[in-house]
PyMOL CGO cylinders between C-alpha atoms (Angstrom):
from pymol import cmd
from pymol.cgo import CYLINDER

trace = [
    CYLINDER, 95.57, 106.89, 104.80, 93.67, 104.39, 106.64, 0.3, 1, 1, 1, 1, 1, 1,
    CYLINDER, 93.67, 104.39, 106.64, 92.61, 101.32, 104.44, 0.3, 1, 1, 1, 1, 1, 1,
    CYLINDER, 92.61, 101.32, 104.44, 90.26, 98.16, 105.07, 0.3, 1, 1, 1, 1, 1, 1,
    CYLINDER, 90.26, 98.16, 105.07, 91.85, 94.98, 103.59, 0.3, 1, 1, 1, 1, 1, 1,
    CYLINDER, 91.85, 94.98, 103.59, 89.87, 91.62, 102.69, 0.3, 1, 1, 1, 1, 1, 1,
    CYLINDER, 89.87, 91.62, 102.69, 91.31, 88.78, 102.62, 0.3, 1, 1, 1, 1, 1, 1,
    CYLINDER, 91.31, 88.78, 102.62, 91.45, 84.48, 102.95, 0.3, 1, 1, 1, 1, 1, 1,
    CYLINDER, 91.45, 84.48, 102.95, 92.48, 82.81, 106.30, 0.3, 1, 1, 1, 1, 1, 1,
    CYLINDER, 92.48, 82.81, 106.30, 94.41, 79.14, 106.72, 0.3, 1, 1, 1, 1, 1, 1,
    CYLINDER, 94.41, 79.14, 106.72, 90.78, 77.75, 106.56, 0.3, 1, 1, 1, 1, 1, 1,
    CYLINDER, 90.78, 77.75, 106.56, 89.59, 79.55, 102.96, 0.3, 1, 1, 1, 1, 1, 1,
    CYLINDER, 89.59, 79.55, 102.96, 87.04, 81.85, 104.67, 0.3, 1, 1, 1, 1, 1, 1,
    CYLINDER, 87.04, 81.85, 104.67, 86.67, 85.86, 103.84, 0.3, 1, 1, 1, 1, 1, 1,
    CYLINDER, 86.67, 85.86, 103.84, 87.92, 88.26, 106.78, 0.3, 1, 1, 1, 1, 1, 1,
    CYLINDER, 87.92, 88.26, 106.78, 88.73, 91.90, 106.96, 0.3, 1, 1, 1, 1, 1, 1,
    CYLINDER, 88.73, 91.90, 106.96, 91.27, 93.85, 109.03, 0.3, 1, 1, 1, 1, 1, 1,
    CYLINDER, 91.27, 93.85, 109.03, 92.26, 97.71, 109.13, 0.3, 1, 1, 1, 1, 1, 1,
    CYLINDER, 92.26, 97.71, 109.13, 95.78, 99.27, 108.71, 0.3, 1, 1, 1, 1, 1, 1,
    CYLINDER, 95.78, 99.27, 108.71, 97.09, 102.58, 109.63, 0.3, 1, 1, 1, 1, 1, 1,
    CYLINDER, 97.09, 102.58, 109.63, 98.52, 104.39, 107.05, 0.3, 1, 1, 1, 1, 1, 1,
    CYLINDER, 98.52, 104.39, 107.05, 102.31, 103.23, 108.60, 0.3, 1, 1, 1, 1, 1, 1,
    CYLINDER, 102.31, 103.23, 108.60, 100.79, 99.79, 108.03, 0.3, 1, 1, 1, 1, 1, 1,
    CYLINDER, 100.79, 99.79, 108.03, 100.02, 98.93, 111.63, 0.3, 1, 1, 1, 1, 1, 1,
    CYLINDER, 100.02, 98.93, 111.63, 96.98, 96.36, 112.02, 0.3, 1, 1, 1, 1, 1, 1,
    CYLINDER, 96.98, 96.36, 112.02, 95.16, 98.01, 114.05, 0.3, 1, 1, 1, 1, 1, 1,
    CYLINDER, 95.16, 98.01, 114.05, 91.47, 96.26, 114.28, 0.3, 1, 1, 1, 1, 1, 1,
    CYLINDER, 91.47, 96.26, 114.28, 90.74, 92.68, 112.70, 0.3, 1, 1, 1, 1, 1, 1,
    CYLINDER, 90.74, 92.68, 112.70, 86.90, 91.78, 112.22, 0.3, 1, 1, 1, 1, 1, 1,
    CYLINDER, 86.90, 91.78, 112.22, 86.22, 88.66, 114.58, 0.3, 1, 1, 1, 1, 1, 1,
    CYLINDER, 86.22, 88.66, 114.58, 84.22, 86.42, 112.39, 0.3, 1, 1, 1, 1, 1, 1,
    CYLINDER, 84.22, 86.42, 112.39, 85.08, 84.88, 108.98, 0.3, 1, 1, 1, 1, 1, 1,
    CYLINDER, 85.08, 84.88, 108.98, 82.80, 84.40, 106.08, 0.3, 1, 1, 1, 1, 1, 1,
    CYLINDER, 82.80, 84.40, 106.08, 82.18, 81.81, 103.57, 0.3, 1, 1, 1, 1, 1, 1,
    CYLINDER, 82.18, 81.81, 103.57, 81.17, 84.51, 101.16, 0.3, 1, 1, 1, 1, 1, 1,
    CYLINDER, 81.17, 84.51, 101.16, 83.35, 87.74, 100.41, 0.3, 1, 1, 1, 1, 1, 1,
    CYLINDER, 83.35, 87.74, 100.41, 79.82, 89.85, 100.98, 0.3, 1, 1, 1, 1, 1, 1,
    CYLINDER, 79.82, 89.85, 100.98, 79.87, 88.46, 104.52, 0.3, 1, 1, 1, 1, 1, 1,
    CYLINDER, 79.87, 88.46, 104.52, 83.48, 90.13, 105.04, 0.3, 1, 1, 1, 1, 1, 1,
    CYLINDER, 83.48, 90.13, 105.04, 82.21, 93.03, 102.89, 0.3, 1, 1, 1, 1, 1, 1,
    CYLINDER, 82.21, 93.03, 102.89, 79.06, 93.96, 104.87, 0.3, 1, 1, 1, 1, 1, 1,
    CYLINDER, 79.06, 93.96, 104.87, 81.34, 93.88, 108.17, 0.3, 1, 1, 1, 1, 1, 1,
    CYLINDER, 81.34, 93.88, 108.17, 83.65, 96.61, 107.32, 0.3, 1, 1, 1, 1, 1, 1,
    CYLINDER, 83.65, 96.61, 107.32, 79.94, 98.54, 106.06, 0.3, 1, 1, 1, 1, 1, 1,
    CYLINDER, 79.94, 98.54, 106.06, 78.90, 97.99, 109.66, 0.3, 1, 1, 1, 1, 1, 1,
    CYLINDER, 78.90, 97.99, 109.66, 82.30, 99.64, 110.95, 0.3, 1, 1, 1, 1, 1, 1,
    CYLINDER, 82.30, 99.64, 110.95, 81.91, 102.45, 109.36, 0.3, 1, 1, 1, 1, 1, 1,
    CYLINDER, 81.91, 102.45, 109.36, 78.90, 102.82, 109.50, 0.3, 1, 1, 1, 1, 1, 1,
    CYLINDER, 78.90, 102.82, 109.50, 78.52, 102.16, 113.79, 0.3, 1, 1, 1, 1, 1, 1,
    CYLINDER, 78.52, 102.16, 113.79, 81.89, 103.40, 114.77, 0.3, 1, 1, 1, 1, 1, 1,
    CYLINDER, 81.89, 103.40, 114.77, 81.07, 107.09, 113.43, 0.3, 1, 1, 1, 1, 1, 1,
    CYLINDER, 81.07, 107.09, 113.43, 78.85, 107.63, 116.93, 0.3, 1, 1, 1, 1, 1, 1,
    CYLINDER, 78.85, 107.63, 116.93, 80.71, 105.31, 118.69, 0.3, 1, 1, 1, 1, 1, 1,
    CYLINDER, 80.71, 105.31, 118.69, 80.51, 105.62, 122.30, 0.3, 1, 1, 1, 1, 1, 1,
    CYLINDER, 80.51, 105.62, 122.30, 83.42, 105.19, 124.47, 0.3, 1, 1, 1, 1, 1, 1,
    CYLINDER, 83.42, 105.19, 124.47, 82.93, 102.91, 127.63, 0.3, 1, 1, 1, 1, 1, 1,
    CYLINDER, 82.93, 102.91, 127.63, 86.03, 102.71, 129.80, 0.3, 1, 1, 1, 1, 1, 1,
    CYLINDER, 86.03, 102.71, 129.80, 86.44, 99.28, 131.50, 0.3, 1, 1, 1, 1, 1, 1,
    CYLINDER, 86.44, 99.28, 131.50, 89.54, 99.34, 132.56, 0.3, 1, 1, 1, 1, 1, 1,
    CYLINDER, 89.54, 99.34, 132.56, 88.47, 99.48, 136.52, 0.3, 1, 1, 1, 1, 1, 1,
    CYLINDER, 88.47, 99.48, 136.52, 85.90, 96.97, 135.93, 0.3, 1, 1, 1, 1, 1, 1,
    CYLINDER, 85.90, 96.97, 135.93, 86.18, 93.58, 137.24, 0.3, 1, 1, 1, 1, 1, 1,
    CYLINDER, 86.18, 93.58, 137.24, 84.57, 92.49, 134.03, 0.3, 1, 1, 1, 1, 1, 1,
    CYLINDER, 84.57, 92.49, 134.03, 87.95, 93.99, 132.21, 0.3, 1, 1, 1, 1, 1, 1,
    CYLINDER, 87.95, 93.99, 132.21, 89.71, 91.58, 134.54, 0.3, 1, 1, 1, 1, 1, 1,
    CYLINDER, 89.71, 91.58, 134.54, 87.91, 88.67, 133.78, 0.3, 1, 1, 1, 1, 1, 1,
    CYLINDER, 87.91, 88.67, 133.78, 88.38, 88.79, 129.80, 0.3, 1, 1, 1, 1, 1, 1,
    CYLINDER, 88.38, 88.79, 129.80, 91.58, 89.32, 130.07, 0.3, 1, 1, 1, 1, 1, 1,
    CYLINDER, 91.58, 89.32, 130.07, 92.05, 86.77, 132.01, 0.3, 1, 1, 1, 1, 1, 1,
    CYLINDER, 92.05, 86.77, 132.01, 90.52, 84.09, 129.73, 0.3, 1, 1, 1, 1, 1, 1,
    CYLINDER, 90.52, 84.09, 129.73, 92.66, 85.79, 126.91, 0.3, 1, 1, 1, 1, 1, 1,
    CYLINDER, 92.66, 85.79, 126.91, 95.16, 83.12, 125.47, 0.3, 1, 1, 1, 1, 1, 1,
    CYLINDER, 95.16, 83.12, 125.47, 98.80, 84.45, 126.12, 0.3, 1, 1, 1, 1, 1, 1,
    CYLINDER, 98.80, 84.45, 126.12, 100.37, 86.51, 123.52, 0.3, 1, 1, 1, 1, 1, 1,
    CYLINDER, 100.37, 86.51, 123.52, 96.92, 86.51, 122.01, 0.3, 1, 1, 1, 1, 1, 1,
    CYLINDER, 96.92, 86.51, 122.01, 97.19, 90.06, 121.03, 0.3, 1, 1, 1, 1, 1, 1,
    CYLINDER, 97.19, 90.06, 121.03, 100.85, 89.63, 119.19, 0.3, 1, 1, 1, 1, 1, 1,
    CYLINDER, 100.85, 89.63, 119.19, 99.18, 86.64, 117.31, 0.3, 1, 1, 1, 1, 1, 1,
    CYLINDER, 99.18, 86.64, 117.31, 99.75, 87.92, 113.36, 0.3, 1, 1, 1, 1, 1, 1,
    CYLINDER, 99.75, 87.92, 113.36, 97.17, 86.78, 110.75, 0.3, 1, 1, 1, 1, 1, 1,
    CYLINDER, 97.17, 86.78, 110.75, 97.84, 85.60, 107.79, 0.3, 1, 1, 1, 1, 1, 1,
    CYLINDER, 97.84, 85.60, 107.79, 99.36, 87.77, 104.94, 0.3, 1, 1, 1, 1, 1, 1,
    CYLINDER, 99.36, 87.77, 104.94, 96.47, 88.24, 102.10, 0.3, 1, 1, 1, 1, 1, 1,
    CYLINDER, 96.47, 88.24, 102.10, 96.47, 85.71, 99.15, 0.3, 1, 1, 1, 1, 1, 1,
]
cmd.load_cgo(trace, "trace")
């Protein structure tokens, strides 16, 4: 099963990320908090939103080319922090 995970980054603030039940990371909230409730009331919001979720496919978009172009490389192999 699929479980959200809070936890402390390198700079003491509150983030959340979601594994796969094979322990894959497999989405990582984008913000950090300075108050667990911050972290908290993100993963809310992700449930919550993602239920009716559209699906918008950019991938022929020049906009899709132009994020990923101001992506850092290796960005998405960058690992987090384990959980203190």
């Amino acid at each position: 099963m699929a479980k959200f995970e809070i936890f402390k980054d390198v700079r003491g603030e509150y983030r959340w990320r979601l594994r796969s039940a094979n322990g894959q990371i497999f989405a990582i909230g984008g913000e950090g908090f300075k108050q667990k409730s911050g972290a908290e009331n993100g993963i809310a919001a992700v449930k919550r939103d993602a239920v009716a979720a559209e699906i918008t496919d950019l991938s022929d978009s020049p906009l899709a080319t132009t994020i990923s172009s101001k992506m850092e490389p290796g960005m998405a192999k960058k690992k987090l922090p384990p959980p203190m």
